[in-house]
TORVOPA-118042 format. One record per residue (C-alpha): x, y, z; residue in three letters. Coordinates in steps of 0.05 Angstrom, whole numbers, plus 32768, in hexadecimal, padded with zeros to 4 digits. Each point is the difference from the previous one (the first is absolute). Layout:
XYZALA/...
end
This chain:
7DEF7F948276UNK/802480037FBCUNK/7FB780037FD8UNK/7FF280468011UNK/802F800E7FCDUNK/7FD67FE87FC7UNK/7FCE80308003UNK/802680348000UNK/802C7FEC7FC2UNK/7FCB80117FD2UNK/7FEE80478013UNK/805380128008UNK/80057FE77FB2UNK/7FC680337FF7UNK/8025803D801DUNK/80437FED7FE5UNK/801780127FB5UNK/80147FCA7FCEUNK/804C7FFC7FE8UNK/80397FDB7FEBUNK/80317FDA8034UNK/803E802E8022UNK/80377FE27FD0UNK/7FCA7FF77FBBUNK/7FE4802A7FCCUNK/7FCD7FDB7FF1UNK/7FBA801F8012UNK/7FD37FD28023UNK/7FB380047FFFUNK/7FD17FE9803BUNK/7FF57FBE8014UNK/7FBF7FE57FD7UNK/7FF97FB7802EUNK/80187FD3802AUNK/80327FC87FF1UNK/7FF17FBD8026UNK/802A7FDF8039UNK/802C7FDC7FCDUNK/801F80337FCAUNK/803E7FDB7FF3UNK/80087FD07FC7UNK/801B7FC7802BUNK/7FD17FCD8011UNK/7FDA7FEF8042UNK/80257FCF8012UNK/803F80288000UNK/7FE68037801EUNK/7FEA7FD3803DUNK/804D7FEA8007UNK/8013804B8005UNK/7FCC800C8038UNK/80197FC28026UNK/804B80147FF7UNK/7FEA804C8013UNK/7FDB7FE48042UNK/80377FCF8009UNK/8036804B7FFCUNK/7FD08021802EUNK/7FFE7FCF8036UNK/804D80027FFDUNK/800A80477FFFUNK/7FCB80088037UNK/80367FCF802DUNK/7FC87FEC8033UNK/7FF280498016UNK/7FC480238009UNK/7FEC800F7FA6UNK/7FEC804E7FFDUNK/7FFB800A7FB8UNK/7FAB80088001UNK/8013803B8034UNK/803C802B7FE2UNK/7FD97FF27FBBUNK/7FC7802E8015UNK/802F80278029UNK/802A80177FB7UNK/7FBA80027FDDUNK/7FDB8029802EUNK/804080327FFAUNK/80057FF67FADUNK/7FB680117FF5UNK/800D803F8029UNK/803980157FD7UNK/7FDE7FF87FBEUNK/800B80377FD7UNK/80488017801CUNK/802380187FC9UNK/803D7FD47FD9UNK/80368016800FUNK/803D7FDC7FE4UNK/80357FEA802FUNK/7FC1800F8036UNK/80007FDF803DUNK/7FDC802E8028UNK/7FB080178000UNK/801F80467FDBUNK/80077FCB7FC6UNK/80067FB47FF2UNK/80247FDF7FC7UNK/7FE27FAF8002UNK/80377FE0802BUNK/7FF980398025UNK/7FBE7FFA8012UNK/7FFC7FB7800FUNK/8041800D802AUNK/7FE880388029UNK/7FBC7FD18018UNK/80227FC98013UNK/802680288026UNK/7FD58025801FUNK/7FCA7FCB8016UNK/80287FC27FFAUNK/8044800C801DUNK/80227FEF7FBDUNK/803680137FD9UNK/80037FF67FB4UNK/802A80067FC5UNK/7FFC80407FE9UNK/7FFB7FF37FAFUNK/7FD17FCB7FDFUNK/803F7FDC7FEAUNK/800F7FF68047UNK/7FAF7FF28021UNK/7FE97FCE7FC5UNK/80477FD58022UNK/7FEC7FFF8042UNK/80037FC18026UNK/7FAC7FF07FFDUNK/7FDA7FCC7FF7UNK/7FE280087FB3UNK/7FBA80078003UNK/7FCD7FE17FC1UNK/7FDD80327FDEUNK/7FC57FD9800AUNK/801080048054UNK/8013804F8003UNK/7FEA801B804BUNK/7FFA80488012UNK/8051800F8014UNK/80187FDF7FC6UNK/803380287FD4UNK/7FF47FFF7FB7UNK/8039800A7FCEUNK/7FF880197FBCUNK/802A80047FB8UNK/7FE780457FEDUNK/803E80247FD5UNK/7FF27FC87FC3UNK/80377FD18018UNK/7FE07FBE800CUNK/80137FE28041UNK/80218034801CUNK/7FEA8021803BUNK/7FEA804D8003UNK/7FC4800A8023UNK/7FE07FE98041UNK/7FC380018029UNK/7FD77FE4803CUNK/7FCC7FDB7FF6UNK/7FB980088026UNK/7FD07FC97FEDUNK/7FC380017FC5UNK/803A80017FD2UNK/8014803C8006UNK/80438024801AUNK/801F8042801BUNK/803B80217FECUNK/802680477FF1UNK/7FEE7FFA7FB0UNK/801E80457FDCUNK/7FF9804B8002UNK/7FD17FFF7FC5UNK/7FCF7FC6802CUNK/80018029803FUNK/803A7FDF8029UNK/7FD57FD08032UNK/7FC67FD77FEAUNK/7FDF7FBF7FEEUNK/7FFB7FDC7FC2UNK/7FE77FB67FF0UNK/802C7FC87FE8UNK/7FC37FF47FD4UNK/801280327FD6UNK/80237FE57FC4UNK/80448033800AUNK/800A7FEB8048UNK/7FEF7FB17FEAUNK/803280067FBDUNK/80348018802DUNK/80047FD88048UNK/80317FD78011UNK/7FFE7FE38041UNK/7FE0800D804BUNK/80227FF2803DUNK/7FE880028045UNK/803680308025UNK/7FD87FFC8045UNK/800A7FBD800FUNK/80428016801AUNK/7FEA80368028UNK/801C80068040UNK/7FD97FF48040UNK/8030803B802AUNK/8033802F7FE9UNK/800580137FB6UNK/80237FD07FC7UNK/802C800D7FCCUNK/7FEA7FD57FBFUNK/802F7FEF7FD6UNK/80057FED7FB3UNK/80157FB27FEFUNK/8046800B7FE2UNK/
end
């Protein structure tokens, strides 16, 4: 279901314009290859531990009930890749404009019942399981260090499989579009994924809070 996505990633990155992150001036250039599964410096072995403790999150999140997070992922996707190109709009949570939070807030709204934290600060402390780089899914949220301050949140996007991501970038990018964590800015300046849908409701809408 979630693979139809793949082909399309490579002729939206053909249609979109290159540019720097919403809260960075640093220009970016296109994506020349691929990383592999396992871009982080931590070993294998590691790595393995943060899948099982991420599985070992997602089973208790999920709480025995039916797990919909293959669904509402290509629910927000579908909706994301339609919106690609909508302007940035600061402060935009709306398709007249999107800031990053913005964006990411108004899908998960919209197709999966879910209410955010309105600023980065907030989303990237939201009680969800943290997800390996090496074990991103389409759905996962991607957070990103992008004004020069190491470690500290100020950009976010959605991940969509093949390594690559959508998000509201900057006016100068073209608002909406899709960029590739292989590209050495986007790689340089991640910080952490987490995968927001596994507390998705299965009814009426939730109200996701920040860990205090």
């Amino acid at each position: 279901m979630l693979n139809r996505f793949a082909p399309l990633v490579p002729l939206a990155l053909v249609t979109l314009l290159f540019g720097c992150a919403a809260h960075s001036p640093v220009s970016q250039q296109a994506p020349q290859q691929q990383v592999s599964n396992s871009v982080t410096a931590q070993s294998s072995s590691v790595l393995f531990q943060e899948e099982l403790a991420t599985n070992k999150e997602l089973a208790d999140f999920a709480g025995g009930k039916s797990y919909q997070l293959p669904v509402l992922a290509d629910s927000i996707l579908e909706r994301g890749m339609s919106l690609i190109g909508t302007r940035y709009r600061f402060g935009g949570t709306s398709e007249a404009g999107f800031d990053c939070s913005g964006f990411i807030g108004y899908l998960f709204r919209e197709e999966a019942g879910m209410n955010l934290p309105r600023s980065t600060r907030e989303m990237i402390n939201v009680d969800a399981p943290l997800v390996a780089r090496s074990a991103l899914k389409p759905g996962d949220l991607l957070f990103f260090a992008t004004n020069g301050r190491r470690g500290r949140v100020s950009h976010a996007g959605i991940y969509l499989g093949d390594n690559q991501f959508i998000h509201s970038s900057s006016r100068k990018s073209g608002g909406v579009r899709i960029d590739s964590l292989g590209d050495s800015y986007w790689n340089k300046t991640f910080i952490e994924a987490k995968r927001a849908l596994a507390m998705a409701p299965t009814a009426a809408p939730a109200i996701v809070t920040a860990r205090k």
